[in-house]
N, C-alpha and C positions, 0 to 999 in steps of 0.2 A: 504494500500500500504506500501513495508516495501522499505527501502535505502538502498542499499548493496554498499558494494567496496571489490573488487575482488584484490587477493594479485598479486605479481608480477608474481609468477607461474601458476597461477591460467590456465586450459584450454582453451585458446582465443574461441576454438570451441564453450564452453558451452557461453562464455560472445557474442558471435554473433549469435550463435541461440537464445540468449534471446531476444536480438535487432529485429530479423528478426521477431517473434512472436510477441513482444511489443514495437514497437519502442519508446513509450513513458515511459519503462522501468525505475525508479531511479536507477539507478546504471554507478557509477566509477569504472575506474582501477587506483589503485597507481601509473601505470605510467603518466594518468590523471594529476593526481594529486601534482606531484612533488616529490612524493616518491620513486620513482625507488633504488634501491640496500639499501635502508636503511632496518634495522633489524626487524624483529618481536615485537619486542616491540616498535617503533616509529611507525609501523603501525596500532597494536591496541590501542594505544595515540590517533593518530590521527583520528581514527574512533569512538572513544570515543568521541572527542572534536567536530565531526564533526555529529553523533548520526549515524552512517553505523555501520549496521550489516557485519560484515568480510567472504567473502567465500574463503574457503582454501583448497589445498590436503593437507597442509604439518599435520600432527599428531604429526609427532616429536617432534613438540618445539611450534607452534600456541596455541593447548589445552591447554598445560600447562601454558602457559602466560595469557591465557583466563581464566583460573579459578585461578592461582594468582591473577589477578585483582579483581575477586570475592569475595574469602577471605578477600584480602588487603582492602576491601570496599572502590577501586575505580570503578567507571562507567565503565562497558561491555556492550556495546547493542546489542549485539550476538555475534553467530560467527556459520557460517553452515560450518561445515567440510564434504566435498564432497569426497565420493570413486574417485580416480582416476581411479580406472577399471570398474566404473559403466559404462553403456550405455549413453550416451553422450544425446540422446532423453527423458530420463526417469528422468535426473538432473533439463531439461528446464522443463518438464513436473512440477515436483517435487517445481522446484520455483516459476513456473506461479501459479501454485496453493495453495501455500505460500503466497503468492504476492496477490491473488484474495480473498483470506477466513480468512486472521489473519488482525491484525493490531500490525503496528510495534513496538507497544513496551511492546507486548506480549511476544517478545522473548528478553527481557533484562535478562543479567547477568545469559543467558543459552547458551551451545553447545548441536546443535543438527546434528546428523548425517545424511547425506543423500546418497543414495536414501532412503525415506521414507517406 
């Protein structure tokens, strides 16, 4: 089973269709959490401290904080960068099945893209 926390933009659609398939899902939303409007680098900090894997559309600025942390050899314990123009069925698909065949900390100090 892996942890995720979903960023503030993140597609509410894909975060309740996961619930709807798993209700016993691990996963937060930053707003959850107390993070709301804080920066990209406060929230992979805090997913770090917290061991959530991050799922995000933003490319822009996520990745690259994501693999600074890498380098800088601080803890990243993922980060799934989601298409936002993917299928919105084939991202839950894509997690559940994430979620059902790894364990979480197969995917440390990696970005992996999805859909798969």
């Amino acid at each position: 089973m892996v942890r995720l926390l979903s960023d503030e933009n993140f597609n509410g659609r894909i975060v309740r269709g996961l619930f709807h398939q798993r209700p016993g899902i691990d996963l937060v939303r930053v707003q959850d959490v107390g993070l709301s409007g804080v920066d990209d680098l406060a929230v992979l900090e805090w997913a770090a401290q917290n061991d959530r894997i991050v799922l995000t559309h933003d490319r822009n600025t996520m990745v690259g904080f994501a693999f600074n942390r890498v380098v800088a050899g601080q803890p990243m314990p993922g980060l799934f960068m989601v298409d936002d123009l993917a299928a919105i069925g084939q991202i839950i698909n894509d997690l559940l099945l994430i979620d059902d065949t790894t364990e979480h900390a197969e995917w440390a100090n990696r970005v992996e893209y999805l859909p798969l």
